[in-house]
N, C-alpha and C positions, 0 to 999 in steps of 0.2 A: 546415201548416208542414213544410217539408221540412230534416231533421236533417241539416249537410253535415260529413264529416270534413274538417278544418285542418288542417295543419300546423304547431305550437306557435311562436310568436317566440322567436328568439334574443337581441331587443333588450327588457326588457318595463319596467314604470312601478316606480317606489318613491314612498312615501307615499300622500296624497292619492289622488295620480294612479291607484296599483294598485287603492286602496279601490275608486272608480268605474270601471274595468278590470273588477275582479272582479263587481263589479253586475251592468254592462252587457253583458261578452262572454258569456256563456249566450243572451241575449236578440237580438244580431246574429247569434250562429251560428245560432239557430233559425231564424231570417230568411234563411240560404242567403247570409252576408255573413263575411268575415269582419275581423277587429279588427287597426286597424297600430298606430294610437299615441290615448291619451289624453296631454292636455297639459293643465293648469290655469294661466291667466297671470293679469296685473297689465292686461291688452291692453285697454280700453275698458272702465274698472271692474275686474270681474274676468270673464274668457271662461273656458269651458268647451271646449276644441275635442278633436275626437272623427272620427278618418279610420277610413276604413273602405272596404271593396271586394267586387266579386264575386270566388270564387278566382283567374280569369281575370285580374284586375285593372281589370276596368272600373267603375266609378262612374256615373254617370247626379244629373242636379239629383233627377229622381225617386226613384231611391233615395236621395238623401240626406233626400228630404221625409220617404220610409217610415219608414226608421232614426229618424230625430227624432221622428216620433209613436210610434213603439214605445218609445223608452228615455226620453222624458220624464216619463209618469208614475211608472214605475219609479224614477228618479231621486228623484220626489217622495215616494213611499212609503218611501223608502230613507235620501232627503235625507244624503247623505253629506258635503256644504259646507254650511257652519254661514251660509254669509253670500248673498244675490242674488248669482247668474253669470248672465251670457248662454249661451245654447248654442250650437255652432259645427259641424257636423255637416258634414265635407267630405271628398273625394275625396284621395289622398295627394299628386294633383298628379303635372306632369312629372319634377321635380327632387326626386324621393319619399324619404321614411325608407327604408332597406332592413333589415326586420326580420325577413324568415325566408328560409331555404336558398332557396327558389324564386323570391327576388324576384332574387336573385344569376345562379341560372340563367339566369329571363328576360329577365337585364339585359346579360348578359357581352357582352362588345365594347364596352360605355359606359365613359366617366367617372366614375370616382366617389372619395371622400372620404370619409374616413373614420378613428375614433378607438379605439385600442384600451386596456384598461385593465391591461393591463400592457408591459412592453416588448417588442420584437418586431425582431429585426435593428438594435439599437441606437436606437429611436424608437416612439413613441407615435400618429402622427400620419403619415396616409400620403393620397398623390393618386396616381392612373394609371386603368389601364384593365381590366377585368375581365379576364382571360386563362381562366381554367380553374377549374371548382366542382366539390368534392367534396365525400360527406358529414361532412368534418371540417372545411374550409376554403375560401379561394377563391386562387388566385394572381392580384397583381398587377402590373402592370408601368406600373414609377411613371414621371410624365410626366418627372421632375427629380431623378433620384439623383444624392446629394452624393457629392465624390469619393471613393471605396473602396468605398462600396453598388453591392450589387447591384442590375440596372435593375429585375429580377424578384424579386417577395417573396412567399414562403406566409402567410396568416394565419389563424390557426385560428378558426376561429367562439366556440369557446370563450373567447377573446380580445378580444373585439367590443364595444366602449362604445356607439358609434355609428357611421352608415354614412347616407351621401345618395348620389343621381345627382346628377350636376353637368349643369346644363343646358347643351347643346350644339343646334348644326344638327341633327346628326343624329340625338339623342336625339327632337327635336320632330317630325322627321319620320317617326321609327318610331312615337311616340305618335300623334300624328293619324292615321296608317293603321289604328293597332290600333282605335282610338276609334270608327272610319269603319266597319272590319271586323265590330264590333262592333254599330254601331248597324244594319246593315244584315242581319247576324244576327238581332237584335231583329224589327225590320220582315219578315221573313220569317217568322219565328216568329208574328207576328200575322197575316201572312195566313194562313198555314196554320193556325192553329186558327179562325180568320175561314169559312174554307171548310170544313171537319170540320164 
């Protein structure tokens, strides 16, 4: 197992959710994976769903296979839901949570949406385009400011409830290259220890 340093979430679980959080991220990070969101729903019975990624950001079905067989019996020994769930083990997706400083990074120039919990330039609730990440904030530059806003807004990270990409053309078109970039990475890397 190779021990990978993370960068902490800015966005993280309460209740339930944090218990099985707490559980399970030791057990992905060991894995060279790291943890976006735990969610507990009502979704067919009750699901368990559980995203998670390489730091790069890539997902594969097969790591989700891995991850699922590492943290289910953990989960059983742990048994932190009192009641049957499904387990739901996936990728954050194109249109993804953005839960730490570097999903911002390698998001900026996208759409995104997003809530903060307290107020911020007179509002709660903000849409535009990543402009600029620091390590305190990101500025945006909302698609639709009302009259007297500013079109550009700072938000402090420390302010952050939640945070999506908003699926666009071009948001699909960067993911699929990355995905591409990726798997072709992969395939490389097998031949070369293939011939080693």
């Amino acid at each position: 197992m190779n021990e990978t340093v993370i960068e902490p979430r800015l966005i993280t679980e309460t209740g339930i959710d944090a218990r099985v959080a707490a559980i399970i991220e030791p057990v992905i990070m060991g894995l060279g994976y790291q943890l976006v969101r735990v969610k507990l729903s009502g979704q067919n019975g009750l699901t368990l769903q559980i995203m998670a990624e390489h730091p790069d950001g890539t997902m594969t079905v097969n790591d989700c296979e891995i991850l699922s067989t590492a943290i289910s019996p953990v989960l059983d020994v742990e048994d932190p839901i009192d009641k049957m769930y499904h387990l739901e083990m996936s990728s954050p997706g194109i249109d993804r949570p953005m839960v730490r400083k570097a999903d911002f990074r390698r998001w900026a120039g996208h759409l995104l949406k997003c809530e903060t919990s307290v107020i911020v330039e007179g509002r709660k609730r903000f849409r535009g385009t990543i402009l600029e990440v620091t390590d305190d904030g990101f500025m945006l530059d909302r698609d639709q400011p009302a009259d007297g806003e500013n079109a550009q807004v700072m938000i402090p990270f420390s302010a952050l409830a939640e945070a999506r990409l908003i699926l666009t053309d071009e948001l699909i078109r960067v993911a699929l290259k990355a995905d591409k970039d990726a798997r072709n990475a992969a395939n490389q890397n097998n031949e070369d220890e293939e011939e080693a």
